[in-house]
C-alpha positions, -999 to +999 in steps of 0.1 A: -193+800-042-208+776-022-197+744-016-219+715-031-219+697+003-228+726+026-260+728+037-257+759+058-262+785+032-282+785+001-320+782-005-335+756+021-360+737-001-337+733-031-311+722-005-336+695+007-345+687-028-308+683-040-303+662-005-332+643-007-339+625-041-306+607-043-314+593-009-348+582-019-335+564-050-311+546-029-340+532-005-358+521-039-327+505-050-326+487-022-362+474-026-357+464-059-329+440-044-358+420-030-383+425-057-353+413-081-346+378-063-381+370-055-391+377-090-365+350-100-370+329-074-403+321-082-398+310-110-382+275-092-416+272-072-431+285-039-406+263-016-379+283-029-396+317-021-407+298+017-365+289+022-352+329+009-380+343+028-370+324+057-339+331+056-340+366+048-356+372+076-321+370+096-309+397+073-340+421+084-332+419+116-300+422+111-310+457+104-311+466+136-272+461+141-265+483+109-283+512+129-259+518+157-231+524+137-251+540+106-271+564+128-240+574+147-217+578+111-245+601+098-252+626+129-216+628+140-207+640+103-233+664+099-228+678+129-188+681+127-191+692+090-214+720+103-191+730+128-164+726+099-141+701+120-132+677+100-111+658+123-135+648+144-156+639+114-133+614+108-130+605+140-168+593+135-159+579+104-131+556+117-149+542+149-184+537+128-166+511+105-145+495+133-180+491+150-198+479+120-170+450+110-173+439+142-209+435+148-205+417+110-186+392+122-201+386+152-238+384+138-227+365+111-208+337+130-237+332+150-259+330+119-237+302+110-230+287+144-268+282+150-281+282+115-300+247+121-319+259+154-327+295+141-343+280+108-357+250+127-373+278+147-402+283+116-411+250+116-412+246+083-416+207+075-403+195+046-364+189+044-359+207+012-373+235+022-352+237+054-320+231+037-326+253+012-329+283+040-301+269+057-278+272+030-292+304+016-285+316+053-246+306+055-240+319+021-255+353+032-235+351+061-205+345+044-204+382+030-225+397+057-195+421+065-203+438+027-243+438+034-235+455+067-208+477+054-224+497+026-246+512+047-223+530+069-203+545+035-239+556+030-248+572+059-215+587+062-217+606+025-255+611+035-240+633+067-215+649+046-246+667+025-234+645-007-262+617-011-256+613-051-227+594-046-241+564-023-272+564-045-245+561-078-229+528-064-255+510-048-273+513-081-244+496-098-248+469-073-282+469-082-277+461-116-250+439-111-277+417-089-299+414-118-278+404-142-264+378-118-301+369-107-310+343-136-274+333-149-269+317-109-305+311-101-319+293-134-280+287-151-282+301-184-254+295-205-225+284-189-241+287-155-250+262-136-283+260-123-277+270-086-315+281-078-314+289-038-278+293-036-273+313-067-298+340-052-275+340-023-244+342-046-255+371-064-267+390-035-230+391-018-214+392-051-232+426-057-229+438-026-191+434-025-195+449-061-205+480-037-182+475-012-155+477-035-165+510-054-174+526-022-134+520-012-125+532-043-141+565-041-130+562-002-096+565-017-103+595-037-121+616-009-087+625+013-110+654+034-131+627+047-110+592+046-073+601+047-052+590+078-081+568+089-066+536+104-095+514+114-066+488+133-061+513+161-077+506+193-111+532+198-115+553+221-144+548+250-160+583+246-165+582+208-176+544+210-201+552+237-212+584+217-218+562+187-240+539+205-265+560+223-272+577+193-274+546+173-290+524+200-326+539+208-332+537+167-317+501+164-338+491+194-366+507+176-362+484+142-358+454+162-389+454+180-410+466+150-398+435+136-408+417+165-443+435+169-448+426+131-444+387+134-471+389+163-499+409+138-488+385+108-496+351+132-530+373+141-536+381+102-530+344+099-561+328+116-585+345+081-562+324+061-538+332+032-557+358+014-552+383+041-516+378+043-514+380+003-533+412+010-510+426+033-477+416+015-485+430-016-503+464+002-474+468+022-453+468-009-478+493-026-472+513+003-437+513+005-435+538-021-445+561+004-428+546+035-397+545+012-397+585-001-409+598+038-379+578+050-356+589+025-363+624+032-362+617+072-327+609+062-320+645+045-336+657+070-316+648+099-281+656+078-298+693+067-304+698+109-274+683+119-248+702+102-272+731+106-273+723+142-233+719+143-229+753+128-253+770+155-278+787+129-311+781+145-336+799+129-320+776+094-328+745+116-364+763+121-368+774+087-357+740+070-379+718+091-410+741+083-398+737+048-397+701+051-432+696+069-445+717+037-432+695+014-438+663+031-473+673+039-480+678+001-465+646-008-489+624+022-514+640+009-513+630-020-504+589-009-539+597+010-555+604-023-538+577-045-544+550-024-582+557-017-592+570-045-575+547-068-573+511-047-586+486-073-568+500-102-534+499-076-538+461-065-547+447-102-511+456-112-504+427-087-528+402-084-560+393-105-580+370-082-617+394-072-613+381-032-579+394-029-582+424-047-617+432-027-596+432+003-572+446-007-594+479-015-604+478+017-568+478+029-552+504+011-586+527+021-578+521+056-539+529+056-547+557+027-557+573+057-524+574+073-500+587+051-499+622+058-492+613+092-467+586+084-448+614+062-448+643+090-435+612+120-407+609+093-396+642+089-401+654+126-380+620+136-352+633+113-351+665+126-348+650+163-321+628+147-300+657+135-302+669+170-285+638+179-318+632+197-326+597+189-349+585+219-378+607+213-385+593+180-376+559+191-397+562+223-430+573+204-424+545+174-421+518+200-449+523+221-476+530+192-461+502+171-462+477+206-501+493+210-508+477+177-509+447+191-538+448+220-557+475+197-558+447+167-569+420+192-595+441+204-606+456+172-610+426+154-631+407+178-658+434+170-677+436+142-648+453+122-634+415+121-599+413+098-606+450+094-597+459+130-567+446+126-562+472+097-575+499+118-548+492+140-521+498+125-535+528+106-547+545+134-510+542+148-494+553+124-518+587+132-509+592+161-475+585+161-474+616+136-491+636+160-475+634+189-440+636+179-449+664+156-456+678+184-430+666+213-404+686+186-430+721+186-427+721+218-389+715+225-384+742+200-405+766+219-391+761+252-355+760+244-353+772+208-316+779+213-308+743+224-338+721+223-322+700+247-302+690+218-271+667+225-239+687+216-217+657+203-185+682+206-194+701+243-205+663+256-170+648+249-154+680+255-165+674+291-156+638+296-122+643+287 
């Protein structure tokens, strides 16, 4: 009988399947977080939404610090499960949550430390405003350790081949946030009215709602959490291991933060309906983003223990598999956002300027998806290889291109649509040539790929 969480044996796209729709779910859970507090939020007024936005910017780029440890918990499972060492799993285990309390406390006493500057840095005006995000900010911060935690326990049942269980408890912290979300934001009943602060409030409470289920279960999973003492000093080769593989993607989600601030300011000289445009087509288009990167992250656990237990031609046959399905499902974004623009942005939005350019939008990154979904799945593979800077290497310097190619573009007679085309068109190529950088490693080295052997590499530093 197979085991549930081995995927070395068993029929590949079923496998990926099983693997993969928990994982999605969980990046929709996620997203519904946001949707949930801005949804309330608004209801105070549009200077509440300008101070949580503000502020919540700090927690997005925060997202880069999650990656080191969450990248490294994730590969250096898979890959030890698949070589069925689970001492060294744990191993990864134990230094990925010493790693990720530490940069939790660190980012968040800075975030504290220099909340007045950081915020100041939007200049935003009016004092309400800027004391609203400063104390939505130091609230956050408060129980950044749980908003930075519960993806690790994610990424480390994600490695293990058992996504269901992560997906389980951050819905309950899902739910738990909306219920919370109007009794602290608007004070029903006995609640005080909190507004600002209560959307802060319920977004820790609910993530430490996680936090502590995932501990729970933690107790109850002895094969994967037993004997773990996080207080013990880590060792150098492990820590160092963690972070190159963590590093190149963290790197990666920093700058596209970055690179995304510059094309909003660019966006910004049409006026607001552009950037209405783009908010609201970015979050049509998430649904996409959102399943191509949950199946990236099936992806790279399927290769990695696949990888760790030396069967090749699975790694081969599973990544075919995946491009299959992943092609089916871009196409098909490609389809249901040209086809079906108008009919996509009324759900949002009823004003006939914004919803004209907003056609014109999802047309122009409808054209993209298929190659957003094969970047995803090709960058998962190359993850599960614990090869994280091809991926990372090919996302920055098409996502930094953006930048000179929307400048250029929309000083033609493209105008805001140049700026469209931009990021389209990179998104194109960025599927193109790393779907093709991982061809090519696989037929030069199909053996090893140039992969990075976790176990051989720290068997030779010792």
């Amino acid at each position: 009988m197979i085991h549930k969480n081995n995927l070395t044996e068993g029929s590949i796209v079923k496998t990926l399947f099983r693997l993969a729709l928990p994982i999605m779910g969980t990046s929709f859970v996620q997203m519904a977080y946001n949707l949930t507090d801005m949804i309330w939020v608004g209801r105070i007024g549009s200077d509440a939404v300008a101070a949580v936005g503000t502020a919540g910017f700090f927690t997005w780029l925060g997202a880069a610090f999650i990656l080191i440890p969450k990248i490294g918990a994730e590969v250096g499972v898979a890959q030890s499960v698949g070589r069925k060492d689970m001492d060294e799993a744990k191993v990864y285990i134990k230094h990925s949550i010493q790693m990720i309390i530490a940069l939790a406390l660190f980012y968040a006493s800075a975030l504290i430390i220099f909340r007045r500057p950081l915020i100041g840095f939007f200049n935003l005006g009016q004092a309400d405003i800027v004391n609203n995000a400063i104390t939505y900010l130091v609230i956050i911060s408060c129980g950044l350790v749980f908003y930075f935690i519960n993806p690790v326990f994610t990424a480390i049942f994600n490695g293990y081949g058992e996504s269901r269980t992560p997906f389980l408890i951050n819905s309950i912290g899902l739910i738990v946030n909306m219920i919370l979300d109007p009794l602290l934001i608007l004070g029903i009943g006995p609640f005080p009215r909190l507004e600002v602060a209560g959307a802060a409030l319920a977004t820790i409470i609910a993530q430490a709602m996680v936090t502590f289920v995932f501990l729970i279960t933690a107790s109850r999973r002895p094969e994967l959490f037993s004997r773990l003492n996080i207080f013990s000093l880590p060792d150098k080769e492990h820590a160092v291991r963690i972070v190159k593989l963590g590093f190149p993607v963290a790197l990666q989600s920093g700058l596209f933060t970055g690179f995304a601030m510059i094309i909003a300011r660019i966006i910004a000289q049409w006026g607001p309906v552009p950037i209405a445009v783009q908010k609201i087509g970015s979050q049509i288009e998430a649904i996409s983003w959102l399943t191509s990167s949950g199946f990236q992250t099936a992806m790279a656990a399927f290769v990695g223990q696949n990888y760790g237990a030396g069967k090749w031609p699975r790694v081969r046959r599973g990544y075919r598999a995946g491009m299959t399905i992943m092609s089916v499902i871009g196409i098909s974004a490609t389809l249901l956002l040209t086809l079906a623009p108008r009919q996509l942005f009324s759900i949002f939005v009823s004003e006939e300027e914004t919803i004209r350019h907003g056609i014109v939008y999802l047309q122009i990154l409808g054209l993209s998806q298929l190659f957003m979904c094969i970047e995803s799945t090709s960058a998962g593979a190359f993850n599960g290889l614990g090869r994280t800077i091809p991926p990372s290497v090919v996302s920055i310097t098409f996502n930094a291109l953006r930048i000179p190619a929307a400048l250029i573009l929309s000083s033609t007679a493209l105008g805001l649509d140049g700026v469209w085309w931009s990021i389209s068109m990179s998104s194109v190529f960025k599927g193109l040539v790393l779907t093709t950088w991982f061809i090519i490693m696989l037929r030069r080295n199909p053996e090893a790929g140039g992969a990075l052997d976790i176990e051989s590499s720290l068997a030779g530093q010792k």
